[in-house]
C-alpha positions in Angstrom: -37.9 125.4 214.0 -39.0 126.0 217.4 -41.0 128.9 219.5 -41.7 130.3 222.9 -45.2 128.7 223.6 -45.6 129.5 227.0 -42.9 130.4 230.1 -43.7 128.5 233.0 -43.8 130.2 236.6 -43.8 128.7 239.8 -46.4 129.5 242.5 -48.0 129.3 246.5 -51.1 130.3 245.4 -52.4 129.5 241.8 -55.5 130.8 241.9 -53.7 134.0 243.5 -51.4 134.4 240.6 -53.6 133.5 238.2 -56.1 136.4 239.4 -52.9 138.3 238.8 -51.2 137.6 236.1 -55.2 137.9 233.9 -55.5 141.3 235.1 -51.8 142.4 234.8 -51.8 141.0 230.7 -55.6 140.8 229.7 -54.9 137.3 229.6 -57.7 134.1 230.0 -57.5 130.9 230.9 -57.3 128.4 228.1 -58.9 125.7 230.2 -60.4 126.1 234.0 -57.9 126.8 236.2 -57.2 123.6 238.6 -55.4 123.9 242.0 -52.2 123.3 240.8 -51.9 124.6 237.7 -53.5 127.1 234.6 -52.3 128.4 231.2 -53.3 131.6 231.0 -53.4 133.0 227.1 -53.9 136.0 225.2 -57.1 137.3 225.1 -57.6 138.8 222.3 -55.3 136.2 219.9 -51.8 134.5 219.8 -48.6 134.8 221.9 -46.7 133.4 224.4 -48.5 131.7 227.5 -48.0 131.8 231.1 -48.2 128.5 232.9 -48.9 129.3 236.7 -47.7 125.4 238.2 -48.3 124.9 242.0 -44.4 125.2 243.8 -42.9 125.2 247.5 -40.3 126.4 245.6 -39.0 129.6 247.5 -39.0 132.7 245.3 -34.9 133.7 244.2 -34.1 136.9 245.3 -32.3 137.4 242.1 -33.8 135.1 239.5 -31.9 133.8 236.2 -34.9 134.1 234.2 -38.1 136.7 235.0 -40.2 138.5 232.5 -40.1 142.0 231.3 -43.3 143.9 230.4 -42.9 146.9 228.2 -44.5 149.7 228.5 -44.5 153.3 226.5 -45.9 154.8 230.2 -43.7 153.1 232.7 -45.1 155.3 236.1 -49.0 154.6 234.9 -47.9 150.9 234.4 -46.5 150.4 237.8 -48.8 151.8 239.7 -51.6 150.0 237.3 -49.5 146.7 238.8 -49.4 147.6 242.4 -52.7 148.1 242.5 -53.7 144.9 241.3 -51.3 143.5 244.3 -47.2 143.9 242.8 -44.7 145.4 245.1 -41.9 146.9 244.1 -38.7 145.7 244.8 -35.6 146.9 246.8 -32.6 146.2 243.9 -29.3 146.8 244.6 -28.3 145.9 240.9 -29.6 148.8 239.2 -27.6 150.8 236.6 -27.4 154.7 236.7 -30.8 155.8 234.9 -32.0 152.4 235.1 -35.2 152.5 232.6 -36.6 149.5 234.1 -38.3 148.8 237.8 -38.5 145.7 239.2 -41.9 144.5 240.8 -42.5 141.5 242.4 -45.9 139.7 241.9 -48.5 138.3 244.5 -46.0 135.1 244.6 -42.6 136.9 245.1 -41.6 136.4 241.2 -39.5 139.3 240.1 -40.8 141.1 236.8 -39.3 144.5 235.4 -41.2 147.2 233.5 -39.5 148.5 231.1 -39.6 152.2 229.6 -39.9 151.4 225.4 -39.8 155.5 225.2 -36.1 155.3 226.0 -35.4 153.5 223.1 
């Protein structure tokens, strides 16, 4: 049997989206951060890493994978995330009554919030 151990995002700036990515989860590193690369981890216990790798990658306006973060107060979230540097997005794929928004992180890496109140 296997497991989700860590998802693996490209980025510019690692040290950027690191200082990201710890504030937006309450995550730590698991070892010092190096130029090109930190796995950022839970800090208080288990669950799935985020492995910030050093890419000239360009960011996909559409990705096939992002993450979604879920939240029981989707506005507070949101602007909780744009504050520490996310921009939301312009997405011309949105439902009717979408209950997700889609930021983008200091890198350009999608992400939706999602609203776990609409069941």
């Amino acid at each position: 049997m296997v497991s989700i151990g860590t998802v693996v995002m490209g980025a510019s700036d690692v040290r950027r989206a690191a200082a990201f990515w710890k504030a937006a989860l309450h995550y730590v590193e698991r070892e010092s951060l190096k130029e090109d690369w930190v796995v950022l981890v839970p800090a208080d216990g288990p669950g799935v890493g985020l492995s910030l790798g050093l890419s000239d990658t360009p960011v996909q306006e559409v990705p096939r994978v992002h993450l979604d973060l879920y939240s029981g107060d989707q506005e507070a979230e949101v602007e909780r995330l744009t504050a520490l540097g996310a921009r939301q997005v312009e997405w011309h794929l949105y439902p009717p009554d979408p209950d997700f928004v889609v930021l983008a992180d200091t890198e350009g890496n999608r992400f939706c919030v999602i609203d776990t109140t609409r069941g």
